[in-house]
C-alpha positions as a printed NumPy array, in Angstrom:
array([[ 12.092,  30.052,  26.981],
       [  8.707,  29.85 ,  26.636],
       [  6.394,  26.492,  27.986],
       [  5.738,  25.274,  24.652],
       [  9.696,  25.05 ,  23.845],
       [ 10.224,  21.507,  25.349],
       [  7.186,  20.427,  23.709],
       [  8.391,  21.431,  20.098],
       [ 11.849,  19.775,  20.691],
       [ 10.062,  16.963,  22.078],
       [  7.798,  16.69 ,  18.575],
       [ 10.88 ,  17.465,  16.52 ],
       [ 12.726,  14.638,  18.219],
       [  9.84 ,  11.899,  17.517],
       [  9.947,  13.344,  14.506],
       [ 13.565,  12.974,  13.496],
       [ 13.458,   9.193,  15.357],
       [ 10.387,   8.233,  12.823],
       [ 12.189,   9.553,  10.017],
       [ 15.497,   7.882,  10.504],
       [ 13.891,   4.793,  11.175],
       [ 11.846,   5.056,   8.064],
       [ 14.81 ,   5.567,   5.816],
       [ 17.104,   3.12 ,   8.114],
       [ 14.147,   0.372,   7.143],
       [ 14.453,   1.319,   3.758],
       [ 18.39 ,   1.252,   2.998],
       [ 18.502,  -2.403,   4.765],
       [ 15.168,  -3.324,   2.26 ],
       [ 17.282,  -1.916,  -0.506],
       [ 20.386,  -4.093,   0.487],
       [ 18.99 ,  -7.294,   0.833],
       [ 16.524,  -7.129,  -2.154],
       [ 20.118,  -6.471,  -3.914],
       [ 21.65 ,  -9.465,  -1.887],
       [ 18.544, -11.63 ,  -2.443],
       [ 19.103, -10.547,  -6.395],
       [ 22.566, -11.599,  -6.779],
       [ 21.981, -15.007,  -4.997],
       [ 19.315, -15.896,  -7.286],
       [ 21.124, -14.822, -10.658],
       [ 24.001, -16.953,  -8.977],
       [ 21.805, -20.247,  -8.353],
       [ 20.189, -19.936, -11.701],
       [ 23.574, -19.542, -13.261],
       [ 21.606, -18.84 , -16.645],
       [ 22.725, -15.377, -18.352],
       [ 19.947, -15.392, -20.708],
       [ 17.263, -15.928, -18.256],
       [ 18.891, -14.303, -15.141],
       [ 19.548, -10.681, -15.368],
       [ 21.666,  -9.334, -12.64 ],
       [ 22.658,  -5.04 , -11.888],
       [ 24.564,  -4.415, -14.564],
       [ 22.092,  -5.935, -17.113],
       [ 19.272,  -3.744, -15.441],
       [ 21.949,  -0.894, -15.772],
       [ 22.879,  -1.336, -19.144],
       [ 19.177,  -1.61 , -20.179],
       [ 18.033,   1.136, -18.127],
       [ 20.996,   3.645, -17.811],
       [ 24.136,   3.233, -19.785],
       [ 22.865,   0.857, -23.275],
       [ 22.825,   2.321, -26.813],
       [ 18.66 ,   2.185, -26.469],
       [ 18.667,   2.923, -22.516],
       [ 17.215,   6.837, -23.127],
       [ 13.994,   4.349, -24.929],
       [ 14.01 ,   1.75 , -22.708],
       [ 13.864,   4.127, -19.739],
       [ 10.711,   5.911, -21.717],
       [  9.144,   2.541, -22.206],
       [  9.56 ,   1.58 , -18.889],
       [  8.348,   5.482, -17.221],
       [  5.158,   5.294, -19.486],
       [  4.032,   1.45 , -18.309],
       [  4.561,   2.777, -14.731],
       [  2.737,   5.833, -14.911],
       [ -0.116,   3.732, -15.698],
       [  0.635,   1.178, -12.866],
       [  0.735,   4.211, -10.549],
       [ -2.64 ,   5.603, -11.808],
       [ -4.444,   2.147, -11.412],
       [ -2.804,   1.684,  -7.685],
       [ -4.174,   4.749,  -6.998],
       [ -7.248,   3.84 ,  -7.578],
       [ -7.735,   0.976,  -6.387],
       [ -5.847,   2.301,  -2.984],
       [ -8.43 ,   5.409,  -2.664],
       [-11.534,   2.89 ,  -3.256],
       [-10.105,   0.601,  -1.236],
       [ -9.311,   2.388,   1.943],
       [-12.344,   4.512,   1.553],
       [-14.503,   1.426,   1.674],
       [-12.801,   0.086,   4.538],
       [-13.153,   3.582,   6.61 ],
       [-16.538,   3.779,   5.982],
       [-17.461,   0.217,   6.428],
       [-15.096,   0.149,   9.736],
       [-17.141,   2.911,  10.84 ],
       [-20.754,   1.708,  10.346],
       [-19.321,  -1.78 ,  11.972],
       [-18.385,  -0.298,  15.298],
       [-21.646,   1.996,  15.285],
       [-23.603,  -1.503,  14.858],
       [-23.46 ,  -4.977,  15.212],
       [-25.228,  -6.032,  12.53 ],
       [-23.155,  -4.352,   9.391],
       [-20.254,  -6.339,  11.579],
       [-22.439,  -9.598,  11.114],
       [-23.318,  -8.512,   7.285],
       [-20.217,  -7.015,   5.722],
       [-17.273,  -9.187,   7.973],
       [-18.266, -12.896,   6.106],
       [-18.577, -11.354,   2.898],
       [-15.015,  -9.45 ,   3.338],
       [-13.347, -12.646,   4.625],
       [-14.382, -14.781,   1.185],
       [-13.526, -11.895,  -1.027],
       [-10.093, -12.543,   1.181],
       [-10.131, -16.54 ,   0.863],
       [-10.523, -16.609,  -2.966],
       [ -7.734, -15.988,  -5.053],
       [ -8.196, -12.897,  -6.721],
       [ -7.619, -14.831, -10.137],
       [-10.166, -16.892,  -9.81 ],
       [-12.532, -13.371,  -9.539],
       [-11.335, -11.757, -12.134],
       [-13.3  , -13.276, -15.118],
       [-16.406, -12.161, -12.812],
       [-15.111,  -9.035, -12.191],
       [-14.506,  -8.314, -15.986],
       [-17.459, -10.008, -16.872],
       [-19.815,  -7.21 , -14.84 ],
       [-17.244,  -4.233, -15.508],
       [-15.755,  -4.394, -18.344],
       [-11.599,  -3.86 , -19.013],
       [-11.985,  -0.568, -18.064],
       [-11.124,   1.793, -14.817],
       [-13.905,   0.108, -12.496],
       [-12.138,  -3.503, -13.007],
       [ -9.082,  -1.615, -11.612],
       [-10.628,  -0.228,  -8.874],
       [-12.542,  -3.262,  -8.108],
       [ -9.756,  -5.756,  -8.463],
       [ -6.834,  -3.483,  -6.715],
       [ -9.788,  -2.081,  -3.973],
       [-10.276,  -6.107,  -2.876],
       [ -6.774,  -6.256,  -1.437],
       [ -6.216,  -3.138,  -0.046],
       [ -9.892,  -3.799,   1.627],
       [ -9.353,  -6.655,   3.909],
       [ -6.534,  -5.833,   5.874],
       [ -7.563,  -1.842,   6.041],
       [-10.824,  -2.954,   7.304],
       [ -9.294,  -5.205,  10.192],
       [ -6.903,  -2.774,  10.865],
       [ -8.98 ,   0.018,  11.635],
       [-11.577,  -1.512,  13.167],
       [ -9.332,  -3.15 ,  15.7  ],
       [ -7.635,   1.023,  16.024],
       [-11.275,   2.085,  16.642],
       [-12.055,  -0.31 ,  19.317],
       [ -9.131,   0.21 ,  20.814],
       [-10.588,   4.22 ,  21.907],
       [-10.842,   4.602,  25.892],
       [-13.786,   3.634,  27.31 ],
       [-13.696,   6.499,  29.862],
       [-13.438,   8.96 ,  27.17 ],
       [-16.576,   7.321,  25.624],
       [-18.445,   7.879,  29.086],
       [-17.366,  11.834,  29.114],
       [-19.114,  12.459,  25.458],
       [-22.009,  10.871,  26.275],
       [-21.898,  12.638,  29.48 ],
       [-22.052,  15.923,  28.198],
       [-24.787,  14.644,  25.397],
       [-22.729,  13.214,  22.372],
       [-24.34 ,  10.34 ,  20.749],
       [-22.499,   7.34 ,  19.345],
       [-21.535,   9.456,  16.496],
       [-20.077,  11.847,  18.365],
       [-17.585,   9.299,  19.679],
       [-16.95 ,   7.76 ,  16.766],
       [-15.975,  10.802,  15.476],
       [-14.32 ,  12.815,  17.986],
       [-12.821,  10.377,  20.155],
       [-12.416,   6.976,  18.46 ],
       [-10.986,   7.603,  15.227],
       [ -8.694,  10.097,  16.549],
       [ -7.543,   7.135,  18.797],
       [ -7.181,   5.199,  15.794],
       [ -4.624,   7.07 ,  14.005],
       [ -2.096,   4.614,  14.27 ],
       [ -3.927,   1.224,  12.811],
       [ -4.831,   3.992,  10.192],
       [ -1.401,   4.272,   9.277],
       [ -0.452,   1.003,   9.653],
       [ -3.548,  -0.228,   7.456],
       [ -2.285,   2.523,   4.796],
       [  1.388,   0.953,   5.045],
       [  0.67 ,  -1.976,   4.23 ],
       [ -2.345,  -1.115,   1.532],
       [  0.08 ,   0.772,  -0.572],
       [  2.216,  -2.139,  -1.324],
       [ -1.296,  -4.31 ,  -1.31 ],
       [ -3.177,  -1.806,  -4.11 ],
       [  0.119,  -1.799,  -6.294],
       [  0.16 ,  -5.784,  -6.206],
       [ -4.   ,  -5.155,  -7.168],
       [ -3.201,  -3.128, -10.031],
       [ -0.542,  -5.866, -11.407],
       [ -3.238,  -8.429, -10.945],
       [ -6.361,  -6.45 , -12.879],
       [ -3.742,  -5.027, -15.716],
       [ -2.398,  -8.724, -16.385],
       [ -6.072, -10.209, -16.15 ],
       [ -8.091,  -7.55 , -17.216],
       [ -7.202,  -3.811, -19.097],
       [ -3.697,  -5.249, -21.076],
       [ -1.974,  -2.039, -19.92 ],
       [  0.627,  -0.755, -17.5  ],
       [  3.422,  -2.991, -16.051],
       [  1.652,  -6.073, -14.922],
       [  0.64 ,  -6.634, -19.224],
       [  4.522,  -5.61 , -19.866],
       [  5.713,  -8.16 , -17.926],
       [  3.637, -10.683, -19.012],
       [  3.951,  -9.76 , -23.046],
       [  8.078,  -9.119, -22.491],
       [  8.577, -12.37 , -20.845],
       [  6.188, -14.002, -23.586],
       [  8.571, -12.739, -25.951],
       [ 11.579, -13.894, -23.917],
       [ 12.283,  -9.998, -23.696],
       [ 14.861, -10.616, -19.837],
       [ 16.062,  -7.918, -19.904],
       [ 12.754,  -6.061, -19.997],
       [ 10.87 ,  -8.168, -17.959],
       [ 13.518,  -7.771, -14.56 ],
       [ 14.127,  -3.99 , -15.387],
       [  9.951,  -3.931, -14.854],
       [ 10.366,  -5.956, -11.573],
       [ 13.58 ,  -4.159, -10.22 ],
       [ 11.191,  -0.936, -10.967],
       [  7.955,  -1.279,  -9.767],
       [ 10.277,  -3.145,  -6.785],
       [ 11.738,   0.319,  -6.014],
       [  9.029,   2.44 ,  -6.281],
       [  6.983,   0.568,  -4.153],
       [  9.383,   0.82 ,  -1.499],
       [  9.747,   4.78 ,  -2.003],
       [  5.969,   4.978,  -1.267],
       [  5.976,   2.902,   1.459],
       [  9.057,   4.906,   2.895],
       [  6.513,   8.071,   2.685],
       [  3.552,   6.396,   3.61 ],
       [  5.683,   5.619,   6.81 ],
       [  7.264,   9.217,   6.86 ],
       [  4.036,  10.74 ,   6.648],
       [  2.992,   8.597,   9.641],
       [  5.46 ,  10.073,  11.93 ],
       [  4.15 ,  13.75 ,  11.356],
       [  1.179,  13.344,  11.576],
       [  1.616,  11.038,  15.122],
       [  4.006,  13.614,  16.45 ],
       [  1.075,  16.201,  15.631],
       [ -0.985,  14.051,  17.871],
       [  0.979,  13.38 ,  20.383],
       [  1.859,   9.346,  19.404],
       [  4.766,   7.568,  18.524],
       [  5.06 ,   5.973,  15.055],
       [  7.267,   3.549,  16.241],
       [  4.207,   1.414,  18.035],
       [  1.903,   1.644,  15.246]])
């Protein structure tokens, strides 16, 4: 057996422990958003207004108009998917970037930090007639909007992952004639992996939530415009098969987001599990 042997099992093992707990997270999510479902269809004791499973079913799965409904329903999300993705990838890329220039200098920290914090503090609705006002309906209200929540938290997160390097590390770079970039780049955001992943956990959710907000306030497309227009219409059905859906999926990509995590720690030697 060669040296590296134990060190493979040992990766695989992390690996299979991240996993399990990913998917062990997500089955008890699953169960008590179900739980948390029927209560409230049982409090409200209103059939019209609350829709429980086997409404949702018949609408999306087993009704006469389910195969149209379902197409309805696939369409708005693609679009939901596209904006989160947006504003996600603008989002976290302005926080890297600004998380990096903040722990090469003190005074982007003093700059960009206050101006972060009140984009944090005010309700995103109460931006978004700015917002539109200076972009327009279009994609850059998305990525504006969506990018403002995933922004925040990313930001605090990953600056707190790349203060967190070792300061002895630090000292051999500069040793051997790195300058501050060097560091930032070969030893503190490689010591920063897991706030990276945690930041990206919970911005996935977070730019999802961002592209409800700017399609209900601002483009009149995707889910976050369905829901509003179906429940305008008193469409129930519609408007909790929408929830229960962009419910679900957001879960499944923060199951991956959280899968992915444990690779790529194992690859680096950490474990997911204290991210």
């Amino acid at each position: 057996m060669s040296a590296a042997a134990p060190v493979r099992e040992s990766v695989a093992l992390t690996i299979g422990r991240g996993v399990a707990r990913a998917l062990g997270n997500a089955l008890l999510v699953v169960v008590m958003v179900y739980l948390l479902w029927i209560l409230v269809v049982g409090l409200v004791d209103n059939p019209f207004v609350a829709k429980g499973p086997g409404d949702v079913a018949e609408y999306l799965i087993t009704g006469d108009d389910a195969a149209q409904h379902r197409s309805e329903v696939m369409e708005q999300l693609m679009v939901t998917l596209r904006d989160a993705a947006i504003g996600f990838t603008a989002g976290m890329l302005a926080a890297i970037l600004l998380a990096g220039a903040i722990v090469l200098s003190r005074g982007v920290e003093s700059t960009v930090m206050p101006v972060a914090m009140i984009l944090r503090a005010v309700p995103l609705i109460a931006l978004a007639p700015v917002i539109r006002l200076i972009f327009g309906r279009g994609i850059s209200t998305v990525a504006v909007m969506s990018g403002i929540v995933v922004l925040f938290p990313a930001l605090v997160g990953i600056v707190f992952g790349l203060r967190s390097s070792s300061k002895q590390m630090h000292d051999v770079v500069q040793v051997y004639g790195g300058s501050e970039r060097d560091v930032l780049f070969k030893v503190s955001f490689p010591s920063a992996l897991p706030s990276l992943f945690a930041a990206i956990r919970i911005s996935v959710p977070g730019a999802i939530t961002g592209a409800l907000i700017a399609e209900w306030l601002a483009t009149g497309k995707g889910i976050g415009y369905a829901v509003v227009s179906a429940a305008g219409q008193s469409k129930n059905n519609e408007v909790w098969a929408l929830v229960i859906v962009v419910t679900l999926v957001s879960l499944l990509l923060y199951t991956l987001a959280q899968v992915l995590e444990t690779f790529v720690l194992a690859r680096y030697g950490k474990d997911a599990g204290r991210a």
